[in-house]
C-alpha positions, -999 to +999 in steps of 0.1 A: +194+282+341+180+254+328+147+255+306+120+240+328+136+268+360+109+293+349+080+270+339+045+270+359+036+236+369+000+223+366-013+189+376-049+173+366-057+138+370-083+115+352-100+082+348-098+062+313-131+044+318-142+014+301-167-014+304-165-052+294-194-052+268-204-084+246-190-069+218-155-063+239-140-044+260-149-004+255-137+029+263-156+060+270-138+088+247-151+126+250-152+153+224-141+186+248-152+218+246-121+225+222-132+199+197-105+176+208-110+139+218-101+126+251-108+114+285-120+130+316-098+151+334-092+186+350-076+202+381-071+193+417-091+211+443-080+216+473-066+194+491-080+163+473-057+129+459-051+120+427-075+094+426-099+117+443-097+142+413-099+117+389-130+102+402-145+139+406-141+152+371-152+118+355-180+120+376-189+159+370-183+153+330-201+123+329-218+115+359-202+080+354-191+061+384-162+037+380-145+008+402-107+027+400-078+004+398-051+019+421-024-004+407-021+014+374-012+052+376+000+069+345+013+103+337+017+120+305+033+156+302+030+182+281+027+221+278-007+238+273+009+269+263+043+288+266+060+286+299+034+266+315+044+224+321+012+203+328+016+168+340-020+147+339-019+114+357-041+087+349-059+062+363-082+034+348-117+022+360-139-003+352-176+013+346-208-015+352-232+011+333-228+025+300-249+052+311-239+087+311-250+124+314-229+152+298-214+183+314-228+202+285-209+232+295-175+208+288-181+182+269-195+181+237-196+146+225-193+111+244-188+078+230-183+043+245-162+025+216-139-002+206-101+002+212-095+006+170-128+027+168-112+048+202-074+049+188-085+062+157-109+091+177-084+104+198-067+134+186-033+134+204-008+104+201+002+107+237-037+103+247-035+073+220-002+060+241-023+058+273-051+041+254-029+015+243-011+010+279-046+004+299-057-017+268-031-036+274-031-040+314-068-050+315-065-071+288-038-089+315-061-089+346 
């Protein structure tokens, strides 16, 4: 039997939001409840998409709205704890406001920032991968 034949999948989807500021292009990066620096993210409900979950939890951790770009979907995959496999797909969106309001009970910290000042915030280099691949595709819109 092979090693992922026992494992519990898990799926949550997110949106890496940024905004084109004068100063450049920025990304919103969240301290979590675990003192870990990310993006928004958690669990589908229901019978919702991808993008529909993405857009909720941004929205609930936030309250941030964003224009979602379907064309880029990305998934990362890792394991949360022993025997459990979580894939976490992606999406980008472009915010107008920099304006947002905190799901205190979540979120700790949030920070609109530069991609170096983001890059070096983020705690895990596969969230730092993901930066770097949406950096790069809306640098090439």
């Amino acid at each position: 039997m092979s090693k992922g034949a026992n494992m519990r999948k898990e799926l949550s989807c997110g949106i890496i939001a940024y905004h084109k500021h004068a100063d450049g292009l920025k990304f919103l990066v969240l301290k979590h409840g675990e003192g870990h620096w990310a993006f928004a993210k958690g669990h589908v409900e229901g019978q919702e998409s991808e993008m529909e979950t993405a857009m909720r939890e941004l929205r609930e951790e936030t309250g941030l709205i964003v224009k979602p770009d379907p064309n880029l979907r990305l998934v990362t995959n890792y394991e949360p704890k022993p025997g459990i496999s979580k894939d976490v797909v992606y999406f980008c969106g472009e915010a107008k406001s920099m304006d947002i309001k905190l799901q205190a009970e979540e979120i700790q910290e949030g920070q609109w920032l530069l991609f170096d000042e983001a890059h070096s915030l983020i705690t895990y280099p596969s969230d730092k991968e993901l930066l770097e691949e949406v950096y790069a595709y809306v640098l090439s819109l």
